[in-house]
C-alpha positions as CSV (number, residue, x, y, z in Angstrom):
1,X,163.8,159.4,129.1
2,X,163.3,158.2,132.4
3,X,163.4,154.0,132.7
4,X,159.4,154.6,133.9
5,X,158.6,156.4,130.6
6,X,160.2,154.0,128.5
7,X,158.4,151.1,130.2
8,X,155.4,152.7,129.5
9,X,155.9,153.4,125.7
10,X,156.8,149.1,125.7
11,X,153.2,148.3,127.5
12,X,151.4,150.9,125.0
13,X,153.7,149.4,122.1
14,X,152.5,145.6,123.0
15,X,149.2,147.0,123.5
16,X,149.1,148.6,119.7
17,X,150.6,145.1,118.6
18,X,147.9,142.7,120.7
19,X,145.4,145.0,119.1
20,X,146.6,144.3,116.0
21,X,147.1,140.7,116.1
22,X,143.4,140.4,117.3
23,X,141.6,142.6,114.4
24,X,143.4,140.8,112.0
25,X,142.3,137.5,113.4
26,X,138.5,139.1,113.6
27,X,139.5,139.8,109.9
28,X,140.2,136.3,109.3
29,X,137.5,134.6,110.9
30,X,134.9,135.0,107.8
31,X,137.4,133.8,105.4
32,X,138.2,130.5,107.9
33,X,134.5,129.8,108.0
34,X,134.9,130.3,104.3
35,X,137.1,127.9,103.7
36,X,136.3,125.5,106.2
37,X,132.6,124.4,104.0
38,X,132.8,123.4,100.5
39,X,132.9,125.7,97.3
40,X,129.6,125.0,96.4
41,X,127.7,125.5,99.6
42,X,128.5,129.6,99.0
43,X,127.0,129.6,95.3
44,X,123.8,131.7,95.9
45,X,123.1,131.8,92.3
46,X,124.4,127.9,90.4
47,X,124.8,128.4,87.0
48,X,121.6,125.8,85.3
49,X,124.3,124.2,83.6
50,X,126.0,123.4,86.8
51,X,122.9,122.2,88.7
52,X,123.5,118.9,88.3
53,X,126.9,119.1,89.5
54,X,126.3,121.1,92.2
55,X,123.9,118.6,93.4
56,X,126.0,115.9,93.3
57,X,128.7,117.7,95.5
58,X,125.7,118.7,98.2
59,X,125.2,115.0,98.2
60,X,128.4,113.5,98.4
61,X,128.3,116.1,101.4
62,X,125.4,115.1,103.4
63,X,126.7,111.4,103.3
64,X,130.2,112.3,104.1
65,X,128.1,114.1,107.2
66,X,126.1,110.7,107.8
67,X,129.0,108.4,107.9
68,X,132.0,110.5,109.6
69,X,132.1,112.4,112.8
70,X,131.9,115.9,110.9
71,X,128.3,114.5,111.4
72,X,128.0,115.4,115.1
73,X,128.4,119.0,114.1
74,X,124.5,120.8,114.1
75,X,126.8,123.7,111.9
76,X,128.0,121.2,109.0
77,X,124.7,119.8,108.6
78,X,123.3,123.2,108.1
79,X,126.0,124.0,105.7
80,X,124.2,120.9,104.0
81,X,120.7,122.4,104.0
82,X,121.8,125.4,102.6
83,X,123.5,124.1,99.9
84,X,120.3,122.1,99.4
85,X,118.1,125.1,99.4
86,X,120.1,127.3,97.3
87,X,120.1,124.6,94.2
88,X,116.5,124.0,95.0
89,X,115.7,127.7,94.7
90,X,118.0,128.2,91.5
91,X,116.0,125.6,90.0
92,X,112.8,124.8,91.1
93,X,112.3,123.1,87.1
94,X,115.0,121.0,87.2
95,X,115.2,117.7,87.6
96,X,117.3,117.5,90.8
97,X,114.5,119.8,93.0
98,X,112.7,116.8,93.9
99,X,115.9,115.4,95.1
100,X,117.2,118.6,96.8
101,X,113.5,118.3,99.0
102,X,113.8,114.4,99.3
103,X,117.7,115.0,100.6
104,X,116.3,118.5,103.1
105,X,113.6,116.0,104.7
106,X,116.8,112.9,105.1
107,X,119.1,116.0,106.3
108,X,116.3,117.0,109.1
109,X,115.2,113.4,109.9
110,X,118.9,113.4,110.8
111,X,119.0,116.4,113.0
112,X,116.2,115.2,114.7
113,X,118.1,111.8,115.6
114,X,120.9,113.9,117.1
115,X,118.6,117.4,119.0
116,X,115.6,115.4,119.5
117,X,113.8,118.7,118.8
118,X,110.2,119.1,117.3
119,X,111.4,121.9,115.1
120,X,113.6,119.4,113.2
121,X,110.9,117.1,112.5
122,X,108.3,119.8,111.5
123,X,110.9,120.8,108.4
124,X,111.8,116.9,107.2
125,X,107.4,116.9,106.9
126,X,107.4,120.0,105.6
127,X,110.3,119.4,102.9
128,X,108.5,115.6,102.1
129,X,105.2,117.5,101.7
130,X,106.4,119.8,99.4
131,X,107.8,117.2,97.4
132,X,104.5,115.5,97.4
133,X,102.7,118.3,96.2
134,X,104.8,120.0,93.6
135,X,106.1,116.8,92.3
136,X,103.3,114.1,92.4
137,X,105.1,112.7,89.1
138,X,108.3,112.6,90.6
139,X,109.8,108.8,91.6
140,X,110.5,110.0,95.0
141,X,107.0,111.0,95.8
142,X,105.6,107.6,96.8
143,X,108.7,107.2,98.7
144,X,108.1,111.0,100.9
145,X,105.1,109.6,101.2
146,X,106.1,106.2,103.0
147,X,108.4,107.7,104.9
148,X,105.8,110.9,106.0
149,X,103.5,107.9,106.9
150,X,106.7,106.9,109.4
151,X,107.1,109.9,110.7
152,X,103.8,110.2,111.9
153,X,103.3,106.7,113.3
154,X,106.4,106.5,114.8
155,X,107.8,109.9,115.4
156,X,104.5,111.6,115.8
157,X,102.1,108.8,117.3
158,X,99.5,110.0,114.6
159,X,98.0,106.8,113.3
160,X,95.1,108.5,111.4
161,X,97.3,110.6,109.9
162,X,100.1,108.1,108.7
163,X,97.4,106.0,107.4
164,X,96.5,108.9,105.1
165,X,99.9,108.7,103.8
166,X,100.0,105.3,103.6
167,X,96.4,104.7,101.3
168,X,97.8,107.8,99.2
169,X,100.5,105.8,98.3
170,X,98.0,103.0,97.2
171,X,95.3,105.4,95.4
172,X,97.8,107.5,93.5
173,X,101.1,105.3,92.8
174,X,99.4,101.7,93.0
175,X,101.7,99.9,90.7
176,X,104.8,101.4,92.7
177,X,107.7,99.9,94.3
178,X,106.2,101.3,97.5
179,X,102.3,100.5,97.2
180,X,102.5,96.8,99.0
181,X,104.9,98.2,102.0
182,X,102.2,101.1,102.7
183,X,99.4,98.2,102.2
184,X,101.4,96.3,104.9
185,X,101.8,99.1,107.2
186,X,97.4,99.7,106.8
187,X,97.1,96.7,107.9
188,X,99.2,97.0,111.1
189,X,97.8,100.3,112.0
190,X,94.7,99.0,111.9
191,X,95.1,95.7,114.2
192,X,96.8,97.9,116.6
193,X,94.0,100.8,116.4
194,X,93.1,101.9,120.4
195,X,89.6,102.3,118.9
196,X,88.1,99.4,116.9
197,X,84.7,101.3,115.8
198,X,87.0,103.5,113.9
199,X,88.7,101.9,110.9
200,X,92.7,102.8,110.9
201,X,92.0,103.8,106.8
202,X,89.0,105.6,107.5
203,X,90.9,108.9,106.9
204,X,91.6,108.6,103.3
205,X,90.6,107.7,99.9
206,X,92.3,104.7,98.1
207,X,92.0,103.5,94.4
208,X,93.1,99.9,93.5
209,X,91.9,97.5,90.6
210,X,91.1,94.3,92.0
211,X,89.3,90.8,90.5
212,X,85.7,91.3,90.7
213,X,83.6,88.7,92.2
214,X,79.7,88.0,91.5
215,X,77.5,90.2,93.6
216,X,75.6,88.5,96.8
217,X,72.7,90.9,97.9
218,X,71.7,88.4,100.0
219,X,74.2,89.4,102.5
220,X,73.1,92.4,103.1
221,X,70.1,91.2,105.8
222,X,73.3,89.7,107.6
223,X,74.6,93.5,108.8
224,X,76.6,94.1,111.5
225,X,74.8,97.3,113.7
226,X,76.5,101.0,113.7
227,X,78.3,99.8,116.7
228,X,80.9,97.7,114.8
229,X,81.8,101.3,113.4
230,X,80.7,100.2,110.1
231,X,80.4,103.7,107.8
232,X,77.1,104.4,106.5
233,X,76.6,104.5,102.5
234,X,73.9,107.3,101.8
235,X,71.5,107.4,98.9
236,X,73.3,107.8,95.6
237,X,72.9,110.7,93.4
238,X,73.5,111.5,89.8
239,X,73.1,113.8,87.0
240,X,73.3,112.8,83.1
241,X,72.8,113.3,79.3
242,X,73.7,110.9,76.5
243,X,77.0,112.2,76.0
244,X,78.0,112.7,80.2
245,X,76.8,111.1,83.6
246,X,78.1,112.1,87.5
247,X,76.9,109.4,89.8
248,X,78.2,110.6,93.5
249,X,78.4,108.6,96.5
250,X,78.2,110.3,99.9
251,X,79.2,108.5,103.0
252,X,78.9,109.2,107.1
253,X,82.5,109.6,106.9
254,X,86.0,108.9,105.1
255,X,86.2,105.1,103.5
256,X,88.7,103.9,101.7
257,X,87.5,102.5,98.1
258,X,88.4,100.2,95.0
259,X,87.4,100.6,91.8
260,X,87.4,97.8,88.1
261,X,86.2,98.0,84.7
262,X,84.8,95.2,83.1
263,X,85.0,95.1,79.4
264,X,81.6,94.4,77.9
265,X,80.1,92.7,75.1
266,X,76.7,92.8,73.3
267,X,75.0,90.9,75.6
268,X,76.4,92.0,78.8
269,X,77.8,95.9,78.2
270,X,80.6,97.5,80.2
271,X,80.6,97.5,83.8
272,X,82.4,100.0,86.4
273,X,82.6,98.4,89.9
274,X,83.3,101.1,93.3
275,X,83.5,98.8,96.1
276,X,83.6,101.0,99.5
277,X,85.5,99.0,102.2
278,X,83.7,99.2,106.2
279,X,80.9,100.0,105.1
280,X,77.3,99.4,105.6
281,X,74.1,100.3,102.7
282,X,71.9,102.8,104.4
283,X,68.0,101.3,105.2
284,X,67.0,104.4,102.7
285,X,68.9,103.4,99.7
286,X,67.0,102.4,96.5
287,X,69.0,99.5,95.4
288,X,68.0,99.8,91.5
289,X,68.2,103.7,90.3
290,X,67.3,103.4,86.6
291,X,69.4,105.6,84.5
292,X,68.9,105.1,80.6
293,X,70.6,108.2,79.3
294,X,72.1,106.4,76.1
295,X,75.2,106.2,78.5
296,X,74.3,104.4,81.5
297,X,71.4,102.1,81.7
298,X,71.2,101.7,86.0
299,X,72.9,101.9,88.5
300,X,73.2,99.0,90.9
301,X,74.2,98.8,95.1
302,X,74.2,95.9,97.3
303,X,76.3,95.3,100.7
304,X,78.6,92.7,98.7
305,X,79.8,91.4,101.9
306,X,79.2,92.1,105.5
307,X,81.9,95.5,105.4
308,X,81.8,95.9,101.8
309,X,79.5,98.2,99.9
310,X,79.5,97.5,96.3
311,X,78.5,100.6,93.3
312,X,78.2,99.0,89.7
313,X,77.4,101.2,87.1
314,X,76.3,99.4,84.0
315,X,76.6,101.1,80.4
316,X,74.2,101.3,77.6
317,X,77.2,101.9,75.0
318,X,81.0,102.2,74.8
319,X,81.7,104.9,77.1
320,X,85.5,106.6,75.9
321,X,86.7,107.3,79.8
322,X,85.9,107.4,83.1
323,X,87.4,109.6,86.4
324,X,87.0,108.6,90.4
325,X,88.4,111.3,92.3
326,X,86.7,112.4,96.3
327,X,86.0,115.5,98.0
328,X,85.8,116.1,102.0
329,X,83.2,117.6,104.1
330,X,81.2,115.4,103.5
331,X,83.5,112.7,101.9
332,X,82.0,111.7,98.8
333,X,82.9,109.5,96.1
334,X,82.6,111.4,92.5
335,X,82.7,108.8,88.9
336,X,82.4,111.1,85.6
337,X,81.4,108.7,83.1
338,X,82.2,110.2,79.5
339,X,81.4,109.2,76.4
340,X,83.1,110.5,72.7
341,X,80.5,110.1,70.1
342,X,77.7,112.2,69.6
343,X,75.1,109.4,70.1
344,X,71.4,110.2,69.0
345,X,69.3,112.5,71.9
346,X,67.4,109.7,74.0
347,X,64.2,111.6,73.5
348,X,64.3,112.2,69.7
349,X,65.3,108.4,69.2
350,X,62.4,106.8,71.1
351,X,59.7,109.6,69.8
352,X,57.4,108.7,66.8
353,X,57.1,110.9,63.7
354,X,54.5,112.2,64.4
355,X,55.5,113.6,67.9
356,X,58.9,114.4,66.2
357,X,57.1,116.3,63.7
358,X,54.6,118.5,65.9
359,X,58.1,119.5,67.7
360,X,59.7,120.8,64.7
361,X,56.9,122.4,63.9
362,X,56.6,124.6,67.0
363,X,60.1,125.3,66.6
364,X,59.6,127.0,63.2
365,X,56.5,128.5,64.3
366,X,59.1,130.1,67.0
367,X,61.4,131.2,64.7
368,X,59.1,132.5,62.4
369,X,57.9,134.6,65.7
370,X,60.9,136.4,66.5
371,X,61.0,139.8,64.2
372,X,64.6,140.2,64.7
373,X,67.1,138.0,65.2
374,X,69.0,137.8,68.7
375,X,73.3,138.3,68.8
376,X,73.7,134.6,69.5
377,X,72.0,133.9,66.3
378,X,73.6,136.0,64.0
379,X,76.6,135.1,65.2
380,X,75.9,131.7,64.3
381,X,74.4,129.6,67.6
382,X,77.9,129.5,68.8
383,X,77.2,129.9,72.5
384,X,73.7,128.6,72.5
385,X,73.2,127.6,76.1
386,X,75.7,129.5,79.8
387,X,75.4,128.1,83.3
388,X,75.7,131.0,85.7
389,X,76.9,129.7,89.2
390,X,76.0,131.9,92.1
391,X,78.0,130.6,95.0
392,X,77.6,129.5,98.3
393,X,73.8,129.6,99.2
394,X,71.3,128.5,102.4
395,X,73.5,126.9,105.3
396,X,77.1,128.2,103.6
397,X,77.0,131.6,103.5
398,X,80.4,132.1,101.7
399,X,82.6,134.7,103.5
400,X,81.0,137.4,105.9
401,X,81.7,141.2,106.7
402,X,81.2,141.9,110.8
403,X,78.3,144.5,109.6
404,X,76.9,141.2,108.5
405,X,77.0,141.4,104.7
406,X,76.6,137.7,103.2
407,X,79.0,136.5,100.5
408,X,75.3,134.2,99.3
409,X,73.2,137.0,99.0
410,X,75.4,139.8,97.5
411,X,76.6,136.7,94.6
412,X,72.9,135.7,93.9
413,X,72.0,139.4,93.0
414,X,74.8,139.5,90.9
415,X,74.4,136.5,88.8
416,X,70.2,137.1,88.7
417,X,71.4,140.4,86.8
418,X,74.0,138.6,84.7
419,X,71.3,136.3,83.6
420,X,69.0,139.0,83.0
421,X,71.6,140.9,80.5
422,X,72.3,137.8,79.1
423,X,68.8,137.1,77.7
424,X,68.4,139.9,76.3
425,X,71.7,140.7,74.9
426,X,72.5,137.1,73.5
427,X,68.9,135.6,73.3
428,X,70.7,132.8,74.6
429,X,69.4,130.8,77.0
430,X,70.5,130.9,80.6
431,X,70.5,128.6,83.2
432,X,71.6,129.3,87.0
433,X,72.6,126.6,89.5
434,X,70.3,128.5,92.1
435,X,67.7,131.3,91.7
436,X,67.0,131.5,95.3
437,X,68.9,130.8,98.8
438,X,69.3,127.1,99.0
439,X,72.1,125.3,99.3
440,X,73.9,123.4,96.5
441,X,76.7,120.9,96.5
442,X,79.8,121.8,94.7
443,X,79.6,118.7,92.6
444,X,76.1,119.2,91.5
445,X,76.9,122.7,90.2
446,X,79.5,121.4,87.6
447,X,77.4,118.3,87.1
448,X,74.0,120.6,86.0
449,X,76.4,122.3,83.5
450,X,77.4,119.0,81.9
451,X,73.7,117.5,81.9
452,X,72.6,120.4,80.1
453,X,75.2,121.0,77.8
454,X,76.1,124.5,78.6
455,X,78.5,125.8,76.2
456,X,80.0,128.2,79.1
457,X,80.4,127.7,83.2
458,X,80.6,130.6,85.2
459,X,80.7,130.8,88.8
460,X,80.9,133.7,90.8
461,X,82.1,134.7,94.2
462,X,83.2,137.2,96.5
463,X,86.8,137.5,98.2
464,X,88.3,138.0,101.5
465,X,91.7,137.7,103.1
466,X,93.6,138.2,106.3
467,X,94.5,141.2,105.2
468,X,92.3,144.0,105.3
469,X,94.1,145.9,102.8
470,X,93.7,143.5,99.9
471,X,91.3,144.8,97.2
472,X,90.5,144.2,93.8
473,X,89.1,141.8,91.2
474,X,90.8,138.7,90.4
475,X,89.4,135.7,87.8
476,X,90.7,131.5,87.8
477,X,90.4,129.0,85.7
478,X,90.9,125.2,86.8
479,X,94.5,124.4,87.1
480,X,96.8,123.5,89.8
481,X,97.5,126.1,92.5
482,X,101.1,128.5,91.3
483,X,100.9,129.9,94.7
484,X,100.0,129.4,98.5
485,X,97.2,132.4,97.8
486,X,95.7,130.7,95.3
487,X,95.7,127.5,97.6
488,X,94.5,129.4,100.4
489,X,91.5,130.7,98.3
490,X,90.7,127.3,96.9
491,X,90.4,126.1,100.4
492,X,88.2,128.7,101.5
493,X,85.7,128.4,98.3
494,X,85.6,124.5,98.5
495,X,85.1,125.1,102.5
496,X,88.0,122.4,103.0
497,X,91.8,123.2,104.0
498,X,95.0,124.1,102.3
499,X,96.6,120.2,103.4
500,X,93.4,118.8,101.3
501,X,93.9,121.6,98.5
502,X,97.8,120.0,98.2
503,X,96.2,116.4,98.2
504,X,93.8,117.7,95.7
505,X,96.2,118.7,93.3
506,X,97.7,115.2,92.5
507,X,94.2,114.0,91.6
508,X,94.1,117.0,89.5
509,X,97.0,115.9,87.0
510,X,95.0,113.5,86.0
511,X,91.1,115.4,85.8
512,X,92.8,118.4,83.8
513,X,92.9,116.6,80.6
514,X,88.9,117.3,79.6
515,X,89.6,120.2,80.8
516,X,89.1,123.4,78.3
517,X,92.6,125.8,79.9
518,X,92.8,127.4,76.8
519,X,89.1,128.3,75.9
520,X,88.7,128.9,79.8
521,X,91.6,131.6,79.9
522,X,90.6,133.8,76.9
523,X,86.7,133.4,78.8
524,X,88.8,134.7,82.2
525,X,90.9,137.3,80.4
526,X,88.2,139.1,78.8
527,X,85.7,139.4,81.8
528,X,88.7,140.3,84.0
529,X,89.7,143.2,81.7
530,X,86.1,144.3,81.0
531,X,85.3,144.4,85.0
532,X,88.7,146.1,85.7
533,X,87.7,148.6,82.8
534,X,84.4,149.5,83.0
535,X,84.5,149.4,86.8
536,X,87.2,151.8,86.6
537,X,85.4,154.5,84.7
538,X,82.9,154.9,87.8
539,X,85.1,153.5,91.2
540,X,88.3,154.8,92.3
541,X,91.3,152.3,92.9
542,X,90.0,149.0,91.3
543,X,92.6,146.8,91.3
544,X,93.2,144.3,88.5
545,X,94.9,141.1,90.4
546,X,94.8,139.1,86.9
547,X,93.7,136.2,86.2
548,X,95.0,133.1,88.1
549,X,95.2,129.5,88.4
550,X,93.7,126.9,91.2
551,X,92.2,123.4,92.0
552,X,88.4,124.8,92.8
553,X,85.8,121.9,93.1
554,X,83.0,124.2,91.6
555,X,85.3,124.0,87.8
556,X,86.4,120.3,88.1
557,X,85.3,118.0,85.5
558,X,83.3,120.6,83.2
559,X,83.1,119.9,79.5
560,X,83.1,123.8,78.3
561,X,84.8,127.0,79.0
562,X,84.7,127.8,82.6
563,X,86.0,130.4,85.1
564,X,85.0,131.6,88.6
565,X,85.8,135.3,89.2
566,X,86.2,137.4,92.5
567,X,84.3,140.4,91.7
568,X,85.5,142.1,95.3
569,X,86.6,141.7,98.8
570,X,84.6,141.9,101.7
571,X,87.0,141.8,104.2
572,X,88.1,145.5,102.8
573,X,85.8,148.1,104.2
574,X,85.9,150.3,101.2
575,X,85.0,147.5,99.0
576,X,82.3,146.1,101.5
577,X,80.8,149.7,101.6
578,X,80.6,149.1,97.3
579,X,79.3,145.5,97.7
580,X,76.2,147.5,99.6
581,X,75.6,149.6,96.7
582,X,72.9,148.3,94.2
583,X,74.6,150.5,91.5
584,X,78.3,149.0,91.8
585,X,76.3,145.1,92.3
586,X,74.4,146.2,88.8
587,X,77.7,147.6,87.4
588,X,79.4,144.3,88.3
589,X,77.1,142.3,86.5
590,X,77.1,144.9,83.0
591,X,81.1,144.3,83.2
592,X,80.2,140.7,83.0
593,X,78.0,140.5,80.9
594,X,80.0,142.7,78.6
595,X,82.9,140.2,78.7
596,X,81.0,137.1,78.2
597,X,79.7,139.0,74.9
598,X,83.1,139.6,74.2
599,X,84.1,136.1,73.9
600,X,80.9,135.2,72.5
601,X,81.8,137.4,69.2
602,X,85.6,136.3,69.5
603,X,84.3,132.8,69.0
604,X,82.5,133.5,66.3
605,X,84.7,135.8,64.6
606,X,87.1,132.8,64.7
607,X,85.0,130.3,63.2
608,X,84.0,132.3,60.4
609,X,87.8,132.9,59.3
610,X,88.3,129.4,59.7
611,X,85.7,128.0,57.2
């Protein structure tokens, strides 16, 4: 072999072996990076029992990151936020997923310090915001909120919005460790406003008990003008019977608010106070609105000082509980004043025996009228009285098809037919919210079902989505939202957005307790399955989507069964093209009809085998 050759077979020799060496290496690499992070940053599914532990080890992680120089490294603290994630995701129950969120926003607030980049910053809000909204109970919600109030004041440059964080803290944790730092930080925002017509808190909604003080009308000749950007009070509305009373107050715009009981005697009965802070009594208010419903006997407003608005409701007997919770677009202050006891019907108390006898009369003379007796009364008078909703109406027309199709008018047709099928299938009576295309507040629809003491609430609507291709028939009860679909279709049908659908939900824990989840779900399951059904039997490809969960305004604060179900969606064009037929609209409202009879008989079925 010539000395050429063989130097050739070395160089292809130490080729092979560089080769080698190098694939190895490449080889290598994964388990390097393997070993280099912890054990438990790899675990993709922790073991429930080890959740705790695992957390622990993240933590000891992220501050090992904070006070070393492994803490310069963007990978390490990435290793961090997955290890977060991962034990967040494994257990979104447990006790340490609040913490795994509160640590995520620390993690990113720490990024941020280091890249200075927007993107870091966006995921700390976002991780704080999800705490806030899945975890309202949680300890470290007030404090996401504090520091989400920082972020945009000082990160951000968002005043208006970190004031919003800040007066949450002080309307839904007030006796927290965090509720006089975010009434500190008001307060500066506010003296350093660029715009002093607008009030730094005007944003948001605030609940705190404070020492009443005795009322001084006369102030109120003494007002400062619009310019001092005092928000106007409108004329107060309300809606009542002996056993339930809504009182709502509108204002021009966001106020923050403060609200006392007074425990009464004999002489001087139970008092709620609502004072509304930069505010101003507008010239058309009546100042005295009689109310004398067995519950409330008036209700009283006066400019109690030259920026505060005082509300005092005063009560005619011991009322059991009361709720304050708002609603945007217009902002508007809601008080549901309840009462336990069955006390005696206004009317019938105050009327003379004679009166009281001419009206018994003519109800026998009824009775004796009717040949044969309706369902409802067979079955017992258990569902005496239903409250269909029809929603939307005059200046909202709901959701809208680009042939021009209106969510308003296709609902109203639908629920005048449900009523209809009702009546003569129940011999119940039925009342709707609307009968024609006027506009009606989302409050007021609830409020007419209390004040009449409907013994079922239900609203109905029409869908849409982003996506064309979504069809079917879906139903909800009032509960907090599972999903960001369900939030996104709360926002739309309370014409408000998902951010105030999230703040929404922590007033909600405390609203759902009158709330009837169970009656309301066996009212939702058997008008979604009768729809779905019967619907079936005539349409091709109706979708049954269930029935769901989610904070809608229309349901809050009923007394009975209530639901408010999707019969379609008019983004789809197949299911627009139905939503124009007069036979699928009439269909619609059988299948309803059908379901409500459903649970009417279930309810009595029940009570029979219970006596």
């Amino acid at each position: 072999m010539s000395s050429r050759m063989r130097q050739g077979t070395r160089s292809a020799r130490q080729g092979c072996s560089f080769a080698f060496s190098a694939c190895r290496l490449l080889l290598w690499i994964p388990v390097l990076l393997l070993l280099a992070t912890p054990a438990w940053a790899h675990q993709h599914h922790p073991r429930p029992d080890d959740i705790s532990r695992q957390y622990e080890q993240a933590k000891a992680y992220s501050q090992e990151l904070a006070a070393s120089d492994k803490g310069k490294s963007r990978n390490s603290w990435l290793t961090s936020v997955t290890a977060f994630r991962r034990i967040y995701k494994a257990a979104p129950d447990h006790e340490v997923a609040p913490k795994c969120l509160f640590m995520l926003g620390k993690i990113f607030q720490a990024m941020y310090a280091q890249s200075g980049k927007p993107r870091d910053l966006d995921q700390a809000v976002s991780a704080y915001e999800e705490l806030t909204s899945r975890y309202p109970r949680s300890p470290l919600a007030d404090d996401a909120f504090f520091i989400l109030g920082r972020i945009y004041l000082v990160d951000k440059k968002e005043p208006d919005k970190a004031a919003l964080a800040y007066t949450k803290i002080i309307a839904i944790y007030p006796e927290g460790d965090m509720a006089g730092a975010a009434k500190e930080q008001l307060l500066q925002i506010k003296h350093v406003a660029a715009a002093p017509e607008v009030p730094a808190a005007q944003e948001a909604d605030r609940e705190k008990c404070i020492t009443p003080q005795a009322t001084n009308e006369s102030q109120s000749k003494d007002l400062p003008s619009e310019k001092t950007g005092l928000t106007t009070v409108l004329p107060i509305h309300h809606w009542s019977n002996n056993r339930y009373t809504r009182v709502v107050v509108e204002t021009t715009g966001p106020v923050t608010f403060k609200h006392q009981t007074l425990t009464g005697n004999e002489a001087s009965p139970r008092r709620i106070y609502i004072d509304l802070e930069n505010c101003r009594l507008s010239p058309e208010t009546v100042r005295n609105i009689p109310i004398g419903d067995g519950l409330l006997r008036q209700i009283r407003n006066a400019q109690f000082d030259p920026k505060t608005v005082r509300v005092v409701l005063d009560t005619q007997s011991n009322i059991s509980n009361y709720k304050v919770f708002t609603l945007s677009d217009p902002f508007r202050v809601v008080i549901d004043v309840m009462s336990s006891g069955g006390a005696p019907d206004k009317g019938e108390k105050s009327m003379g025996k004679e009166k009281l006898a001419r009206k018994e009369k003519k109800g026998v003379l009824a009775a004796n009228k009717e040949e044969t007796p309706t369902l409802a009364r067979q079955l017992g008078l258990g569902i005496k009285r239903i409250v269909i909703d029809p929603g939307h109406g005059g200046k909202d027309p709901g959701t809208c098809s680009p042939s021009g199709l209106k969510e308003k008018d296709i609902v109203l047709d639908v629920a005048l037919k449900v009523a209809k099928i009702l009546r003569e299938k129940l011999g119940c009576e039925v009342i709707l919210t609307r009968d024609r295309d006027v506009f009606v507040p989302l409050e007021e629809r609830t409020a007419i079902a209390n004040a009449k003491e409907a013994d079922l609430f239900l609203s109905i609507h029409v869908n849409a989505a982003p996506n064309h291709d979504a069809h079917g028939i879906e139903t909800y009860v009032l509960d907090l939202a599972s999903n960001k679909e369900a939030m996104r279709l709360a926002a739309m049908e309370n014409a408000t957005s998902a951010k105030q659908i999230s703040d929404l939900q922590s007033i909600l824990l405390d609203l759902m307790q009158n709330s009837k989840i169970n009656e309301s779900l066996k009212l939702a399951g058997l008008v979604q399955e009768k729809m779905v059904n019967g619907l079936n039997q005539k349409f091709s490809d109706v979708s049954n989507l269930g029935v769901k969960k989610a904070p809608f305004v229309v349901l809050i604060g009923a007394q009975m069964p209530s639901i408010l179900t999707e019969i379609a969606f008019l983004s789809n064009p197949e299911e627009e093209k139905r939503l124009k037929n007069e036979a699928y609209l009439t269909d619609v409202a059988t299948q309803i009809s059908g379901g409500v009879a459903q649970y009417v008989e279930s309810m009595s079925l029940a009570r029979n085998f219970n006596r």
